[in-house]
C-alpha positions as semicolon CSV with decimal commas, in nm:
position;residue;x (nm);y (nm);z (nm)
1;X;0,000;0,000;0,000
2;X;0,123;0,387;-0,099
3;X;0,178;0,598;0,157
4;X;-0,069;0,863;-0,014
5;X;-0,332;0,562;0,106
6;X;-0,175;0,503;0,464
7;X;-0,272;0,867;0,503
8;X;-0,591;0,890;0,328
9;X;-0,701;0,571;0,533
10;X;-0,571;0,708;0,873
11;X;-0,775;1,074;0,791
12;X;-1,118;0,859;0,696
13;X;-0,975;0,631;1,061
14;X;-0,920;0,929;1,273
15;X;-1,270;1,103;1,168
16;X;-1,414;0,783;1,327
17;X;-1,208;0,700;1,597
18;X;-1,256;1,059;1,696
19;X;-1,652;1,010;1,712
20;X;-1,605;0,665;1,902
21;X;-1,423;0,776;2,123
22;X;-1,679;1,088;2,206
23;X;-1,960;0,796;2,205
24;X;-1,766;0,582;2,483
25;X;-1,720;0,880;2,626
26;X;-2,118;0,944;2,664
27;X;-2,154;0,600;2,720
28;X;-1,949;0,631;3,055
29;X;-2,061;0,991;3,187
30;X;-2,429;0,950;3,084
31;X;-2,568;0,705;3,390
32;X;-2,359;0,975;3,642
33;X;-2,628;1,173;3,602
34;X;-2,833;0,929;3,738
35;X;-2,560;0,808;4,039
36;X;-2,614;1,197;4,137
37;X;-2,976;1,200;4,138
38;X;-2,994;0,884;4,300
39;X;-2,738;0,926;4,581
40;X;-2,962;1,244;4,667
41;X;-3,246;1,013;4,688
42;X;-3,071;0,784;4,929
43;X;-2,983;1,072;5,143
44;X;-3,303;1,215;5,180
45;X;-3,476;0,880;5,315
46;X;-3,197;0,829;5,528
47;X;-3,284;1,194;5,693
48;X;-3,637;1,069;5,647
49;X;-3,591;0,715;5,858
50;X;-3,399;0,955;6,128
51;X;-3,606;1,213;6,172
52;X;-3,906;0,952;6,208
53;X;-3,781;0,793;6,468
54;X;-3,714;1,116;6,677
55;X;-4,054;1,191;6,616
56;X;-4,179;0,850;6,730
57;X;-3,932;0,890;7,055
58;X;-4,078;1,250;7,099
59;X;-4,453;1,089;7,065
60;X;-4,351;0,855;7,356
61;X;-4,246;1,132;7,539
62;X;-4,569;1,328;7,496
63;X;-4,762;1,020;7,574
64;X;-4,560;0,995;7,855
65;X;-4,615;1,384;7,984
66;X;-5,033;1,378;7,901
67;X;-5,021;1,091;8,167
68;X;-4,859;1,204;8,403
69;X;-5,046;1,540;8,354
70;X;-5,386;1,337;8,409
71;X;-5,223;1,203;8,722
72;X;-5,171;1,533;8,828
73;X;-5,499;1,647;8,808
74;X;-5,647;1,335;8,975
75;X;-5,416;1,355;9,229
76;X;-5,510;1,775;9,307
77;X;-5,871;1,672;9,273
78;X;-5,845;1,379;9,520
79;X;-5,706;1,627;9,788
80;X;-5,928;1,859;9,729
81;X;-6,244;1,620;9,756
82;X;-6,099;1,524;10,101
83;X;-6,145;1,931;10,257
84;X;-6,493;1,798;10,342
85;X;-6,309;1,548;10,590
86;X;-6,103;1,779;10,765
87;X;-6,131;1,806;11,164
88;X;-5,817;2,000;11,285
89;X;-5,632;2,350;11,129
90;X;-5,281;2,112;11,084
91;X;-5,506;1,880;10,874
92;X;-5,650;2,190;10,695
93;X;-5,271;2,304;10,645
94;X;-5,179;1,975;10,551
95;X;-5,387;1,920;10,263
96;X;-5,388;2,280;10,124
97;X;-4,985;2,181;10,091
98;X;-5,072;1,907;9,881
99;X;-5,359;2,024;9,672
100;X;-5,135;2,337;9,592
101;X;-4,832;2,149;9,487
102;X;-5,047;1,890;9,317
103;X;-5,185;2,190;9,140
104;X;-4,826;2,340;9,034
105;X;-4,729;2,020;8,921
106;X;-5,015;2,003;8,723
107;X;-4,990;2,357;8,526
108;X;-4,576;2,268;8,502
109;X;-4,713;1,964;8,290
110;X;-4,942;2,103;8,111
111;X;-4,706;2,417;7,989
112;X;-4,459;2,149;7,934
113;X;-4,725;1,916;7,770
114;X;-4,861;2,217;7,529
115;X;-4,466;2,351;7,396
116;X;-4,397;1,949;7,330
117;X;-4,739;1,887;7,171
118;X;-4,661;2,215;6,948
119;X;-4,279;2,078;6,853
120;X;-4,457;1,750;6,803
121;X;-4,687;1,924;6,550
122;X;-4,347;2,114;6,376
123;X;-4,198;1,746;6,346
124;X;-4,507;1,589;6,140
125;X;-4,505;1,887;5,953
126;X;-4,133;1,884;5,869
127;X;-4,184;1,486;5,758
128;X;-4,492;1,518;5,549
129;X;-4,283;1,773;5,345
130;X;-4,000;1,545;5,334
131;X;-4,217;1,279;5,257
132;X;-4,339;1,455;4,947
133;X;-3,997;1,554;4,859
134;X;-3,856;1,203;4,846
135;X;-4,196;1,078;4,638
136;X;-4,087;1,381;4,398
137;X;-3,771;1,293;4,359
138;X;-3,828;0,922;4,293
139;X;-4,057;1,050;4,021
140;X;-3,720;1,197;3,900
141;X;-3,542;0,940;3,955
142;X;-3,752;0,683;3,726
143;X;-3,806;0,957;3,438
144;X;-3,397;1,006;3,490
145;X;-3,386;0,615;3,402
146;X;-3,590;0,593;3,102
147;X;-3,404;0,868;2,938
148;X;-3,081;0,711;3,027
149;X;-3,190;0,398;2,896
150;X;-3,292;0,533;2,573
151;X;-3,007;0,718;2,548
152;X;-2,798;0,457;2,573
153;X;-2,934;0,299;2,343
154;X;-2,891;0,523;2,110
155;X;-2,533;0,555;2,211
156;X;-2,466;0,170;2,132
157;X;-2,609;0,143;1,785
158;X;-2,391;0,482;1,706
159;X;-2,110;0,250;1,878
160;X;-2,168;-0,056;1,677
161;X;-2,206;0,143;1,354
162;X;-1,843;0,302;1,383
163;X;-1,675;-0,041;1,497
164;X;-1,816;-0,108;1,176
165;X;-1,705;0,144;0,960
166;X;-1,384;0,083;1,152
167;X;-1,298;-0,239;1,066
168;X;-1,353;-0,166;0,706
169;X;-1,085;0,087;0,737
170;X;-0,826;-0,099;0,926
171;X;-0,731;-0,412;0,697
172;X;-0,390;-0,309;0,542
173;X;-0,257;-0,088;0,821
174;X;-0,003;-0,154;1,050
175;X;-0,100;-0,302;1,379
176;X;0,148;-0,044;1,574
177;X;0,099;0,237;1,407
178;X;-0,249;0,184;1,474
179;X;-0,213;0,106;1,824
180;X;-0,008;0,435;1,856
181;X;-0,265;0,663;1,642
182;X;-0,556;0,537;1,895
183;X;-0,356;0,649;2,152
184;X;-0,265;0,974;1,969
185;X;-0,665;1,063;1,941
186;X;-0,750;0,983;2,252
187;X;-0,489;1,219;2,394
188;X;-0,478;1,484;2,174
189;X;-0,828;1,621;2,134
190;X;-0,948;1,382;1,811
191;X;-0,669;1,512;1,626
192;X;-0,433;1,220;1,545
193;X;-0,272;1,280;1,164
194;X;-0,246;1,689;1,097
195;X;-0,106;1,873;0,775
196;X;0,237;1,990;0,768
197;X;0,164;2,396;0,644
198;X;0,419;2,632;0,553
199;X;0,665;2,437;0,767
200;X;0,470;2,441;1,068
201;X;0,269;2,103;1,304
202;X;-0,115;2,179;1,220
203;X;-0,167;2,026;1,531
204;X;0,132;2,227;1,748
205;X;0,164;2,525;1,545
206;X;0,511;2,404;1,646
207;X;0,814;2,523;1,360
208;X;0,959;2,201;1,172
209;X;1,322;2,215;1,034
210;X;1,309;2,223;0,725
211;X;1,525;1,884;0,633
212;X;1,184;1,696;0,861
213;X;0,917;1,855;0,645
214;X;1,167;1,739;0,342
215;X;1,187;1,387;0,449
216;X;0,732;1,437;0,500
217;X;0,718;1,542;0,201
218;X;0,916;1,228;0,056
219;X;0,627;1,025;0,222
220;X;0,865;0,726;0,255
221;X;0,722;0,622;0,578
222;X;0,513;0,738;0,888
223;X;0,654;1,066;1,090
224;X;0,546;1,170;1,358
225;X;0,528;1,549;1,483
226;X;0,867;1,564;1,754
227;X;0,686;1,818;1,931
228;X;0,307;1,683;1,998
229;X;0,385;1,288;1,835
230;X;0,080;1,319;1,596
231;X;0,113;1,159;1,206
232;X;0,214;1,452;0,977
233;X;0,145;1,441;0,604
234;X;0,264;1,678;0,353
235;X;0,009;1,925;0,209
236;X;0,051;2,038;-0,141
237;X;0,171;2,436;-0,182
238;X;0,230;2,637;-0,504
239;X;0,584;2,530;-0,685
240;X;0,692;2,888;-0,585
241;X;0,667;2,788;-0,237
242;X;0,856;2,457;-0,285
243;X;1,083;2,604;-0,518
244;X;1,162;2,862;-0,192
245;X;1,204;2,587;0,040
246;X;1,407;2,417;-0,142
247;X;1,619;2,706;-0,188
248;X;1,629;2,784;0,167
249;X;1,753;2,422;0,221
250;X;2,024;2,414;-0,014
251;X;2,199;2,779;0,119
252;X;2,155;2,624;0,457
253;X;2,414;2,311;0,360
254;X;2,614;2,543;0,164
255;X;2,656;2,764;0,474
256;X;2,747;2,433;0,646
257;X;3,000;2,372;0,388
258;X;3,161;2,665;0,405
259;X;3,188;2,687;0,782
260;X;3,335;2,363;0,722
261;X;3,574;2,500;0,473
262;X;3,699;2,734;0,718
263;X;3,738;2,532;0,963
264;X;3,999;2,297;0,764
265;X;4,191;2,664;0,648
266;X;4,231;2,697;0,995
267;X;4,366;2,375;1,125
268;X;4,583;2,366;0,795
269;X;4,758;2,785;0,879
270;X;4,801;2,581;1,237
């Protein structure tokens, strides 16, 4: 095979490759979309499954502080009902001790009772907002997954098509340089073979000596770019631009010469 067809193959290759590789890449970040929508899920219930139990322990608790505020009163009316029993002033003083503490203890519970019953209240609130929340985002969640999984799908017969189109390309080239131009695309933004133009890396913008473009333009083999490593081919300028380039060559190994020249005048005067 020519070399004009090694590069003519590896332009058609790397306009492929190039689109793979942006398909794999979809086919890779697409379902994180997902992971993120989903791990927000997953933290929500867990604040949900928290939260619900310190509302169940705070529903013990005012459970807990309504009984003993029914105590209370039982206990301030039971005194009381015994004031018709009374027969001495220490009995009188007695009692009155007991129904008035019974009676504090039973407005301390009740104020206490009433703030807990309201925070109670705040908490059932709070979780039937969650609640709705978390049902919301689920909703998300399973619209997230069809889309993904239609995408995806999408994204495979793209795949399957250019594996295709790739292996119809392939046959003839070598296995290496293929190996290396993969690699080449994959690092260097989908750009793997690039034009040599007016002496200068399409792909760089990097100046080539002019005895490399030379041995490009020969096209005796693959070269690759010494500054970024992609494939360089040679692209076709007027004859007056060759004709220049060549001229700019050939004072450059006369100047060599002569320096060389000089050099031997020098060691023969010695």
């Amino acid at each position: 095979m020519v070399m004009q067809e090694v590069f003519e193959k590896l332009q058609s290759l790397q306009e492929v490759l190039s689109k793979k590789f942006e398909v794999q890449n979809d086919i890779a970040e697409i379902p994180k979309v997902l992971a993120t929508k989903t791990e927000l899920l997953n933290r929500m219930k867990k604040t949900f499954v928290d939260k619900s139990q310190e509302h169940r322990t705070k529903t013990q608790f005012v459970d807990e502080l309504r009984k003993k505020s029914i105590e209370a009163e039982a206990a301030r009316e039971k005194f009381e009902g015994q004031m018709d029993q009374i027969q001495t002033q220490r009995e009188y003083e007695a009692l009155d001790k007991e129904i008035k503490d019974s009676g504090e203890r039973e407005q301390d519970l009740r104020r206490d009772l009433q703030k807990e019953e309201q925070l109670l209240g705040e908490m059932k609130v709070g979780l039937e907002k969650e609640e709705a929340m978390i049902h919301k985002q689920e909703e998300e969640v399973a619209k997230e997954q069809a889309k993904i999984k239609e995408a995806l799908h999408d994204r495979e017969k793209q795949l399957k098509s250019l594996e295709k189109k790739e292996k119809a390309i392939t046959p003839g080239l070598d296995e290496e340089i293929l190996f290396k131009f993969e690699r080449i695309i994959r690092s260097k933004l989908g750009l793997g073979i690039v034009p040599i133009d007016h002496g200068v890396c399409n792909g760089c913008h990097m100046i080539l000596t002019v005895q490399f473009v030379n041995e490009v333009r020969r096209g005796e083999g693959i070269m690759f770019c010494p500054y970024c490593s992609r494939i360089l081919f040679y692209q076709d300028e007027s004859e007056g631009e060759l004709e220049m380039e060549e001229a700019a060559e050939e004072a450059q190994e006369e100047a060599e010469e002569g320096e060389d020249d000089e050099e031997a005048e020098e060691s023969d005067e010695v």
